[in-house]
N, C-alpha and C positions, 0 to 999 in steps of 0.2 A: 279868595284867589291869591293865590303865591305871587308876587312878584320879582323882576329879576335883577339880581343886584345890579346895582347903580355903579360907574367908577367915578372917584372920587374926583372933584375936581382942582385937588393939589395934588395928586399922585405924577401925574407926567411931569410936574414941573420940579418937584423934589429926587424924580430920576434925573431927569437934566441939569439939574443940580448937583448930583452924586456922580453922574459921570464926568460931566466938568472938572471934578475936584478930585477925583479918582485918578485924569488924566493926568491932570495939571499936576499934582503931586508924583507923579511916573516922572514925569518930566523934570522936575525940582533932582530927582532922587539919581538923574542918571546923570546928569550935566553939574549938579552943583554938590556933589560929594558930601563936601564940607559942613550942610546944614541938613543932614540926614533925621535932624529932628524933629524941622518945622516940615517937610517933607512931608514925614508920617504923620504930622499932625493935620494937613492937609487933605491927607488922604483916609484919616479916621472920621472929617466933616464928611466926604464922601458915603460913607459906609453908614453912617448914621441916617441919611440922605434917604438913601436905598431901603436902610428897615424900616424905615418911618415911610416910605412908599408901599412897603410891602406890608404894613400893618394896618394903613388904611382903608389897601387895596385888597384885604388879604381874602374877602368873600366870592369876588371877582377872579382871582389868582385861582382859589382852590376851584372852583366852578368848571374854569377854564379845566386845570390837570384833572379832576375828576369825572369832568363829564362827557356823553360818548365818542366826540370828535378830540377829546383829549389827547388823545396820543400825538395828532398832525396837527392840532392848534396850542400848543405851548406857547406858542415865541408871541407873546401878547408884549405888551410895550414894558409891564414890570418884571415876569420873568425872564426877557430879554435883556434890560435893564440890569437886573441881578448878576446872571449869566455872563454879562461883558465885566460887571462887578468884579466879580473872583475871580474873572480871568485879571484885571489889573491887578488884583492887591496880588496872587500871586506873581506877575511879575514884578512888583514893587519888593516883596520879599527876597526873590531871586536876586535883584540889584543889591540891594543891601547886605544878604548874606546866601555865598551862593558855593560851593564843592564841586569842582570837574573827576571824571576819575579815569584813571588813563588805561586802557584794554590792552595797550599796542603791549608786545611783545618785548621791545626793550625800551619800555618808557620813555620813548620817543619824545613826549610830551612835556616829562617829568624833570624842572631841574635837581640837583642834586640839594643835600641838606644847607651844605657850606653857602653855595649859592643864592640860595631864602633868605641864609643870615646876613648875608651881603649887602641883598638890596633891601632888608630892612632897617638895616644899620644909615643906608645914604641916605645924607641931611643936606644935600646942595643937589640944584640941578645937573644933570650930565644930558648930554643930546648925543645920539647916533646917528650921526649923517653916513647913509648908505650909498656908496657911486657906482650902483648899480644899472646895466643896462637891460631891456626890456625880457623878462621871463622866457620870449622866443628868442632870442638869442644867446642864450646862456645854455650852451650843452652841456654843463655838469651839475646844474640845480643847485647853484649855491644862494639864487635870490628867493628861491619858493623856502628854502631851507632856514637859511638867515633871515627870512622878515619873520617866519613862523618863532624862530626860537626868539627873539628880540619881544613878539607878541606878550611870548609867554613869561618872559622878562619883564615885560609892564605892569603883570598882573602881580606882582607882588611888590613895585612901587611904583609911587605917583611922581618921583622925581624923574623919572625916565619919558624923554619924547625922541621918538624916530621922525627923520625925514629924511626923503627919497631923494636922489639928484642923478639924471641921466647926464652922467659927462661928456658926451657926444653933442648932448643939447647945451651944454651948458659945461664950455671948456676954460671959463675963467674962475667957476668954482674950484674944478679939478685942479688949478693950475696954484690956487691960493691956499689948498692944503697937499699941495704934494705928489697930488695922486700919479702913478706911476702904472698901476694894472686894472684893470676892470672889476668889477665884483671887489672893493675895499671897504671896509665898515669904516669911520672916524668917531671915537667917541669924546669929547669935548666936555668940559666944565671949569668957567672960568679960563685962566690963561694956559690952562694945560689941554696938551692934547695927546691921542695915542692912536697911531693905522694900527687896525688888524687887516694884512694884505689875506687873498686867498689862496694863498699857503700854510697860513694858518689856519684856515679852515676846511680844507679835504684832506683828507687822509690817502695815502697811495703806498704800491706797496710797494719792494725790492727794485720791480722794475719801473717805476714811475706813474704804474696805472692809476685812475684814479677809484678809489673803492667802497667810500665813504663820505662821510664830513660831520665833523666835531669840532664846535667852536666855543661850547661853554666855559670850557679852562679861557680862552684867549680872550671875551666878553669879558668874560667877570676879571678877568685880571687887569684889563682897561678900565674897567670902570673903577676898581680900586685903588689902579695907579694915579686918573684924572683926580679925584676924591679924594687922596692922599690916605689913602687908606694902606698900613702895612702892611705887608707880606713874610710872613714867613722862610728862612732860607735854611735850605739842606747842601751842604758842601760834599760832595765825596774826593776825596784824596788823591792825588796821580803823581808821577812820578815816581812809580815803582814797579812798571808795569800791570796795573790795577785794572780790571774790568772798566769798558768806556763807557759812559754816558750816552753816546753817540753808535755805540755796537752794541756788546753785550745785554750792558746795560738800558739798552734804547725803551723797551718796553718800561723796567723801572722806572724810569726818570718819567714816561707818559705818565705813567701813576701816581705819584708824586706831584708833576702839576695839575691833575686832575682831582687831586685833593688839595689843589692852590697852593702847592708850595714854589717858591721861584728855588733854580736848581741850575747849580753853576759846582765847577773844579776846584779845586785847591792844590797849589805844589806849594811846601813847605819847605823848600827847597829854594825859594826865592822870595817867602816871606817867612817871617820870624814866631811869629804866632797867629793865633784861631782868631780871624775876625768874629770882629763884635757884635755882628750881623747874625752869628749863626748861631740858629735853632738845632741842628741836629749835624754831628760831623759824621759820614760813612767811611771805613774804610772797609773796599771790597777786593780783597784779594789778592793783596801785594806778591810779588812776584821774587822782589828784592826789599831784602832787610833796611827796615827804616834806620835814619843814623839817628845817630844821640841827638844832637840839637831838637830833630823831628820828634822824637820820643817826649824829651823835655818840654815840648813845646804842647804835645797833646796833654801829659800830665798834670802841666799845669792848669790845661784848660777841662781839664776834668775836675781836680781840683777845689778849682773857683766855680762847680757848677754848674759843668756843661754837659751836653748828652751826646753820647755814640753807639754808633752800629758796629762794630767788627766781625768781618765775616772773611773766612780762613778756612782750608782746606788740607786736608789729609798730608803730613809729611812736607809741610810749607819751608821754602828757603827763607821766610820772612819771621821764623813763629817765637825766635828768640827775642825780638825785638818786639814781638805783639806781647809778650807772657813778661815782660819787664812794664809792661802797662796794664793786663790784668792781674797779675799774683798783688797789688796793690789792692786792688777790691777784692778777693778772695777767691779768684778761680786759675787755675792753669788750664794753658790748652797741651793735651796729649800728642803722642806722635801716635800713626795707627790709622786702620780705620775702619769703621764702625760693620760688624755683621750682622744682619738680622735675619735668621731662616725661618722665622714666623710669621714673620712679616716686613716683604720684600714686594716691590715693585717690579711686576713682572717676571718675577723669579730670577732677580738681580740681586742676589743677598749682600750686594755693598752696595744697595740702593734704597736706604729705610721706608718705611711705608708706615709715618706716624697716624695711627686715627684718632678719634676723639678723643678716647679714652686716656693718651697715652700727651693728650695736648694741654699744659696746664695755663695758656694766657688766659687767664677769666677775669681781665679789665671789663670793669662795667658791664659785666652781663654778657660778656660775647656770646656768639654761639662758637661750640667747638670748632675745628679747622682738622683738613685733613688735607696732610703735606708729606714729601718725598724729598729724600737728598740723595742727587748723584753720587756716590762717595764721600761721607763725613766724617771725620773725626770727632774727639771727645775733648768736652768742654767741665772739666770738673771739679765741684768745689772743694777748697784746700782744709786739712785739718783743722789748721788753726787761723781761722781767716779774723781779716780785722773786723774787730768787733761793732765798730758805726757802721758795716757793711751787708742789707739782707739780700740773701742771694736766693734766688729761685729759679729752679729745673724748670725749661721753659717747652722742651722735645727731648722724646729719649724713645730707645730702642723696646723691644718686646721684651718680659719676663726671665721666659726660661730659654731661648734658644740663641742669645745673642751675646757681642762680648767685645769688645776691642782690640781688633788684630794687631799686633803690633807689626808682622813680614806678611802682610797680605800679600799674597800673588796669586795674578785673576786667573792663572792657566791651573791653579791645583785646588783642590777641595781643601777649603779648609777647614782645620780644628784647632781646637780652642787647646792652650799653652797653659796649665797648669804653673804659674810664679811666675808668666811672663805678660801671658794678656790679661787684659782686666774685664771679669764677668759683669754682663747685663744685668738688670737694664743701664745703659749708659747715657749721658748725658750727653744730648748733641747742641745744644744750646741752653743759655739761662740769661736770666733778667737779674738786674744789678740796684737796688737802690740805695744810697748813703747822702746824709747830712756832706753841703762844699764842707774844706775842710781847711782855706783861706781863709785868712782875716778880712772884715768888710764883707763876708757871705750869709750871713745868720738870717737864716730861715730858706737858702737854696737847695734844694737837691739833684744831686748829681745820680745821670739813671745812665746805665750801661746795658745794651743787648749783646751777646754773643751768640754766635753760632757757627759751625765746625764746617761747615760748608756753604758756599758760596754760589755756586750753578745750579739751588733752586731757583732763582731771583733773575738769573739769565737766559736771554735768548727767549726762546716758544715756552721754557720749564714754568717762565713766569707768569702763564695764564692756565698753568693746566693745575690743576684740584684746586686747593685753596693755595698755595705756593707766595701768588702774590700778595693774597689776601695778609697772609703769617707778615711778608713783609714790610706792605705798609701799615699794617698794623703797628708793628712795630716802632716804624718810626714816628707815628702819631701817636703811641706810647710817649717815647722819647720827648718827643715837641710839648707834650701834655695837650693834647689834642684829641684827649678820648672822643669826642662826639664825633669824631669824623671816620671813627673806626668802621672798616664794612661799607661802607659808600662809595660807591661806583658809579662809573659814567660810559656807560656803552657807546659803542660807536655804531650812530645810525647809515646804515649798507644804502645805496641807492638799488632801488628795487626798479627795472624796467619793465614793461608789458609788451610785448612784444605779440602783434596782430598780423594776419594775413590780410588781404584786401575782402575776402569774404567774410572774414572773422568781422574784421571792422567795420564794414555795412550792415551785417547781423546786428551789433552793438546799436550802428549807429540810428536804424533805423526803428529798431525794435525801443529805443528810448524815447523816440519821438511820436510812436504811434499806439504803443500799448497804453501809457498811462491816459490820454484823452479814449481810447479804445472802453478800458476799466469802467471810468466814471459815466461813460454814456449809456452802458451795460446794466450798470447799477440802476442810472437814472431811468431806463426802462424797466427795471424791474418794479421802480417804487411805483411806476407811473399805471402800471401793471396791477398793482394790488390794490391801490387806491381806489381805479376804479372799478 
């Protein structure tokens, strides 16, 4: 006569053993970081626990799964046991090594590369005290927004902690760091401190709506500040009627600190030389010819290897005083301006329409770019250039149909001047590299950008194809900042939902009544079959 297996009489106690130890190792693994080894080690007595139940047990186990009530008697105390098993060790896995991956449409989620390397680098603690008031009274979602990205912040270091302060409740806090507006981040470490007010963090447009909110440049440059960590600085030039900062320029400069650069003017005109500070000098577009002293002052700082942008435009009242600082590295800039009937923007043929093909920055594996210039001129290198100097065509115009006008006038068709204009493809900007060329420089190099026009990089121009991309590339070129090439920071829109009263009861109701609806559906079905 067969008899029916027995269960062992250590098996229950070897599961309760392995789940203990299973737990208790979760537990180790999510609180105490730090000892992520005795953790596991904890959690493998567990597993050991479990198969040694399950080996004991294992006539009893298989009897259960295979025999006729198998299917609706599984959950015996060791395949339950097991069951709870793997669901810990996978989360125990999870905790220790774990990949989010972000759907949203503009990586909402996602900070940028720069940003990773930031808070990997912080070696002291910073604190984010947020004077935040409650969720429902914030109409422009700057707390659901800011704790989220702060969240996201934590995740790639352990030296960051947030805490919350409602200054309404608590007005001697507010009072003992300043606070002046609601919704203010304070980030903190040691005896430095830095407000990000929320002006820094919405975005609004022309008319002061509000449209957005982007605070990753303002975060991380608090946190770099408190941390003493450096910043890179880009100057552009004024004092000669030069594109602003603040207008033209507005969008540039956005991009720029959202690849972490700090971004401040320069007149040369009331100082003497290129502070020492600066990574990358721009001049955009002078208006009026720089004087000597200015000139002298830029050469020198190229020189002694430094780096610049010049960007200039067709038939410039400034272009003598530019071309007495490139005919030094090996380029003149032309008078003129650039045709292309092959390709034109729009069917603007004094509006180039460079594509891939025709785009040679292949720093570190770019991808190609594809960029347009309102009216440029020609940027070209000289017969006999100095010899420490390599130059490279960085945009130029189409093959066979384009040329360098010298009397361009937009009311008449034009053609091409036989010994006056100069045949395509033309060179609408180039890349500059050369050894400093001071004493005390050995081993600097001196990188220059040019380019022939100037109002791709302005206004709306500077978001449309790759335009801005070309630029700041550019100047993280210059900075030697290749890794930051191509990396963007979108601006997240507030998206509202807007409900009618029947819409919102449809919602509201159908939320709270289908999901227990489902499950009791089900549960009559099983209840149905079984019996």
């Amino acid at each position: 006569m067969q008899t029916k297996p027995q269960p062992s009489r250590y098996s229950g106690l070897l599961c309760l053993l392995g789940l203990v130890s299973l737990l208790a190792g979760l537990i180790v693994m999510i609180l105490l970081r730090e000892i992520l080894l005795a953790a596991w080690g904890i959690m493998g007595l567990g597993i050991i626990c479990l198969a040694a139940a399950l080996v004991l047990d294992f006539r009893r186990v298989r009897g259960a799964v295979m025999g006729r009530r198998g299917v609706f008697s599984v959950g015996t105390t060791v395949m339950a046991s097991v069951f709870v098993g793997i669901t810990l060790v996978a989360n125990g896995i999870s905790v220790s090594a774990y990949h989010r991956f972000d759907t949203t449409k503009l990586s909402q989620f996602t900070l940028t590369q720069q940003t990773q390397d930031v808070l990997k680098d912080v070696d002291k603690p910073v604190k984010a005290i947020c004077f935040f008031t409650p969720p429902d009274k914030d109409n422009v979602g700057i707390v659901i927004y800011a704790t989220s990205l702060l969240a996201e912040y934590m995740t790639y270091t352990n030296k960051l902690s947030v805490e919350f302060v409602d200054p309404d409740v608590h007005p001697d806090r507010a009072r003992q760091y300043g606070i002046a507006q609601y919704q203010t981040v304070v980030f903190e470490s040691g005896d430095k401190r830095r407000l990000v007010p929320p002006l820094d963090i919405l975005v609004t447009d022309d008319n002061g709506n509000v449209i957005g909110a982007e605070a990753e440049h303002a975060f991380t440059s608090a946190i770099m500040e408190v941390t003493g960590k450096a910043q890179k600085k880009a100057y552009f030039l004024t004092g000669h009627g030069e594109a602003s900062i603040n207008g033209e320029y507005a969008l540039a400069r956005k991009g720029l600190m959202d690849d972490l650069y700090l971004v401040d003017e320069l007149d040369l005109l009331t100082r003497a030389e290129i502070p020492a500070d600066a990574a990358v000098l721009i001049i955009a577009a002078p208006q009026k010819p720089l004087t000597d002293p200015e000139v002298a002052a830029i050469e020198a700082y190229l020189e002694a290897g430094g780096q610049a942008m010049i960007l200039t435009n067709p038939n410039s009242a400034a272009q003598d005083s530019l071309n007495q600082i490139a005919t030094k590295w090996g380029v003149t800039i032309e008078n003129g301006t650039a045709i292309d009937k092959d390709s034109a923007l729009n069917e603007k043929i004094d509006t180039p329409l460079v594509t891939p093909d025709r785009d040679f920055f292949t720093l570190k594996n770019l991808i190609s770019l594809t960029t347009y210039f309102p009216g440029a001129t020609a940027i070209m290198p000289m017969e006999n250039p100095p010899e420490d100097a390599a130059v490279q065509p960085l945009v130029f115009t189409s093959v066979d149909n384009s040329w360098l006008d010298k009397d361009w006038d937009p009311t008449k068709d034009p053609v091409f001047t036989e010994g006056t204009d100069i045949k395509g493809p033309v060179s609408m900007g180039v890349v500059i590299a050369a050894p400093a060329r001071t004493a005390n420089t050995e081993g600097k190099i001196t990188r220059l950008v040019i380019l022939g026009d100037s109002d791709f990089a302005a206004k709306d121009d500077f978001v449309q194809v790759n335009n801005g991309d070309l630029f700041l590339n550019s100047v993280n070129w210059l900075a030697e900042e290749t890794s930051l090439i191509t990396i963007h920071r979108n601006v997240l829109p507030f998206r509202r939902m807007v409900l009618g009263a029947d819409q919102f009861n449809m919602m509201k109701w159908s939320s709270l009544a289908i999901p227990p609806l489902v499950v009791m559906i089900i549960g009559l079905i099983v209840w149905w079959y079984r019996r």
